[in-house]
C-alpha positions as CSV (number, residue, x, y, z in Angstrom):
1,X,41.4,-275.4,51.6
2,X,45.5,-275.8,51.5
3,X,45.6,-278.9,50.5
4,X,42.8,-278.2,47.5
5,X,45.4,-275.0,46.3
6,X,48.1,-277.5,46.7
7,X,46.7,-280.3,44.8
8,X,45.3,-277.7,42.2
9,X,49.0,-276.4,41.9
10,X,50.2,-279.7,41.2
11,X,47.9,-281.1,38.3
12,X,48.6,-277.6,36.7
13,X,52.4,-278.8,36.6
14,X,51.5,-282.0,35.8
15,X,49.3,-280.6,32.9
16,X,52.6,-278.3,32.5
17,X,54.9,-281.0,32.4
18,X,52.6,-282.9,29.9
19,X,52.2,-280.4,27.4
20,X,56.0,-279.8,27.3
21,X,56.6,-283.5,27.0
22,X,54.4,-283.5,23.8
23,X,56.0,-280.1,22.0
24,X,59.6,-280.9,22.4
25,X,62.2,-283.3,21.5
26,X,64.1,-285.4,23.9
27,X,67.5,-283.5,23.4
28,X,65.5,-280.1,24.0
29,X,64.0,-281.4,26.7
30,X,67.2,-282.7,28.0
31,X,68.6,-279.3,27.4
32,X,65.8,-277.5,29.3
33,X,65.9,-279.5,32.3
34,X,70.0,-278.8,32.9
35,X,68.8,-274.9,32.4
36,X,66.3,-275.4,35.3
37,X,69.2,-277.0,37.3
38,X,71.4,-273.7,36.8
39,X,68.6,-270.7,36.0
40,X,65.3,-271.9,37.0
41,X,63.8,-268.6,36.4
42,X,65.0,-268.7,32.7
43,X,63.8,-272.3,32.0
44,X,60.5,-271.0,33.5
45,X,60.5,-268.0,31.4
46,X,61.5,-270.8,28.2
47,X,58.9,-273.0,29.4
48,X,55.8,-270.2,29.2
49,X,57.0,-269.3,26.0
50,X,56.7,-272.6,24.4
51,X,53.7,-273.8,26.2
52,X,51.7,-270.0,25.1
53,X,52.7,-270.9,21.5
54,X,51.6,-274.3,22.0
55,X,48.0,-273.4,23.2
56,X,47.6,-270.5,20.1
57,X,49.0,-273.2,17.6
58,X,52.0,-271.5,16.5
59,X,54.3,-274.1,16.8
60,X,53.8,-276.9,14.7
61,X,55.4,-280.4,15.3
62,X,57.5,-280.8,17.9
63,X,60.5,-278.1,19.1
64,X,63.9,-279.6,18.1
65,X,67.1,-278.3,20.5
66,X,68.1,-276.1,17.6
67,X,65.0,-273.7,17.8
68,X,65.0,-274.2,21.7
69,X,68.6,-272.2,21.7
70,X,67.4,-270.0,19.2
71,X,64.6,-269.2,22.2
72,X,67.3,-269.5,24.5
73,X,69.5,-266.7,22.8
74,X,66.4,-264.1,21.8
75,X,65.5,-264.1,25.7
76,X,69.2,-263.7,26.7
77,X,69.5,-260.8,24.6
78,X,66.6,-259.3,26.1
79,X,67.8,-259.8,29.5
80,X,71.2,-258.5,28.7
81,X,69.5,-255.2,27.0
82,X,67.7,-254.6,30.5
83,X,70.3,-255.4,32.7
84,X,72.4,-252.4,32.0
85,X,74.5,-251.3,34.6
86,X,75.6,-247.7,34.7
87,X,77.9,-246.7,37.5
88,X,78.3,-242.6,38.6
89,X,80.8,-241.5,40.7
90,X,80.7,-238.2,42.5
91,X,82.8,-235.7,41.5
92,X,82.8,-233.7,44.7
93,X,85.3,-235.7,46.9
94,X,87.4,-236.9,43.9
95,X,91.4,-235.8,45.5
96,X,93.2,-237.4,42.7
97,X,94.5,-233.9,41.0
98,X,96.5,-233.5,44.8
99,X,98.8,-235.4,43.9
């Protein structure tokens, strides 16, 4: 039963691998594999995206590296508008008017 899950996990990243070898270019696909290297999670993220609007038909002909760092950018702004980080101090053992 493991090794069915195991070998059904790997044709669906060969089938993966295979539909993101057919939508983008080799300098986009280049550029995605150095992103896994450093932010796996974001090249995942990347890779969904382009293989959901492969499978509806939105994108048509292949992805050039130009419109894979306009991906890039749109998901980093949306990571950097959730990642805000707000810092409150308390007020009640603040000593610095002793002085």
């Amino acid at each position: 039963q493991q090794q069915q899950q195991q070998q059904r996990q790997a044709e669906a990243e060969d089938q993966r691998s295979q539909i993101l070898k057919a939508v983008l270019a080799p300098e986009a696909r280049e550029r995605l594999s150095t992103i896994a290297m450093v932010k796996a999670d974001k090249a995942r993220k990347i890779e969904d995206m382009i293989i959901t609007q492969a499978q509806r038909g939105s994108i048509s002909g292949v992805v050039s590296d130009a419109q894979l760092v306009e991906m890039l950018e749109g998901i980093s702004e949306q990571t950097r508008a959730s990642s805000k980080v707000t810092i409150q101090r308390r007020r009640a053992f603040d000593d610095d008017d002793d002085w």
